[in-house]
C-alpha positions as a Markdown table, in Angstrom:
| # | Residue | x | y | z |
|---|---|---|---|---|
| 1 | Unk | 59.5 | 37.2 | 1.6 |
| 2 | Unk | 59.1 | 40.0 | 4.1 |
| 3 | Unk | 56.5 | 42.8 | 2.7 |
| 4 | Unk | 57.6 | 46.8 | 4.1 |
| 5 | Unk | 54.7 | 48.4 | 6.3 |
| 6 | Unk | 53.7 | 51.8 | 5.0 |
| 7 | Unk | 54.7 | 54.4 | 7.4 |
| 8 | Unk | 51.1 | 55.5 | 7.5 |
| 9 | Unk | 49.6 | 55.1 | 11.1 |
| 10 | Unk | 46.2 | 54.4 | 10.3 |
| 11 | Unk | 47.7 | 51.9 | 7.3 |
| 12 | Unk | 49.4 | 50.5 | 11.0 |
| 13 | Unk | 46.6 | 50.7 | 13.1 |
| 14 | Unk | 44.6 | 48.6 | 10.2 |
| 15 | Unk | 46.9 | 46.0 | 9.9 |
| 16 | Unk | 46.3 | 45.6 | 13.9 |
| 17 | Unk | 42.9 | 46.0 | 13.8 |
| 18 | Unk | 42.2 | 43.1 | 10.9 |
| 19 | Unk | 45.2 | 40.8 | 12.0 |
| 20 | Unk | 43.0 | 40.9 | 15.7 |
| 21 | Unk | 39.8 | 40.2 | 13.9 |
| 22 | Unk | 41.3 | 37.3 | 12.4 |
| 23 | Unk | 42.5 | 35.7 | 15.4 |
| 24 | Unk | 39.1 | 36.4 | 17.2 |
| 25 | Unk | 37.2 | 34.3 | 13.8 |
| 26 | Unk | 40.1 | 32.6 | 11.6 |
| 27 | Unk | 37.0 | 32.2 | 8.9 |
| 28 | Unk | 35.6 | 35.5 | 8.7 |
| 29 | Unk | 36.6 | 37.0 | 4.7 |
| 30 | Unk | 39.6 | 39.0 | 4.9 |
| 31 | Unk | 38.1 | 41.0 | 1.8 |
| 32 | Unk | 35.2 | 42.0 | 4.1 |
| 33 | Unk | 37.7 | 43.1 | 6.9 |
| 34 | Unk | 39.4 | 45.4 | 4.9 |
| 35 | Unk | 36.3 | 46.7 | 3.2 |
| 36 | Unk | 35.5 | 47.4 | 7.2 |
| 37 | Unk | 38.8 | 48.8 | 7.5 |
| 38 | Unk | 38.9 | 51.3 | 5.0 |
| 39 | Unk | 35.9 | 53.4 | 6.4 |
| 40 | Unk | 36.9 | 52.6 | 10.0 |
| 41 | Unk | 40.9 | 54.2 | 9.6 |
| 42 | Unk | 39.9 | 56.2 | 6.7 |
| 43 | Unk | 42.2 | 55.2 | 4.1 |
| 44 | Unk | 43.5 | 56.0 | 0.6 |
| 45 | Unk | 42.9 | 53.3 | -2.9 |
| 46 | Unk | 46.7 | 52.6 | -2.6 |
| 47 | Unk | 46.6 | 51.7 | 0.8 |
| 48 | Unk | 43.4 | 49.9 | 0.2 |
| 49 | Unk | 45.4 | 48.0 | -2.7 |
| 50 | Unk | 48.6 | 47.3 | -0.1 |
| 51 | Unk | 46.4 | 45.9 | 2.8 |
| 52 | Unk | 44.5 | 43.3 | 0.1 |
| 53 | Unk | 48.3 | 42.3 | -0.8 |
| 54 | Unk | 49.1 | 42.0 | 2.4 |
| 55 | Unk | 46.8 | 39.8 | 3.7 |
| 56 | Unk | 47.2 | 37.5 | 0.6 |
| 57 | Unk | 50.7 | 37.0 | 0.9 |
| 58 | Unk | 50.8 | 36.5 | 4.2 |
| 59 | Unk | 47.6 | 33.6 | 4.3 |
| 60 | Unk | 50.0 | 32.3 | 1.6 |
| 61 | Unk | 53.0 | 31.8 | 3.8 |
């Protein structure tokens, strides 16, 4: 199942930033990272919402 990326840059420069974190500490809580996330590239509830999805679907695949 691919998932479309938001044309949003800082949705973009999120996804980066937490998919790095991740490979730097496989076991750190992707909720946490995007709670980080959402201060640090100042984003909307929906994109909030997309990146949680995101994340889940891909650790499912």
């Amino acid at each position: 199942m691919s998932t479309i990326i938001p044309e949003g840059k800082n949705v973009q420069q999120a996804i980066k930033w937490i998919s790095a974190n991740i490979e730097e500490n496989e076991k750190q809580p992707v909720k946490q990272l995007v709670d980080k996330a959402v201060f640090k590239f100042d984003l909307s509830p929906k994109d909030t919402e997309f990146l949680t999805g995101f994340f889940r679907d891909r650790k499912k695949e």
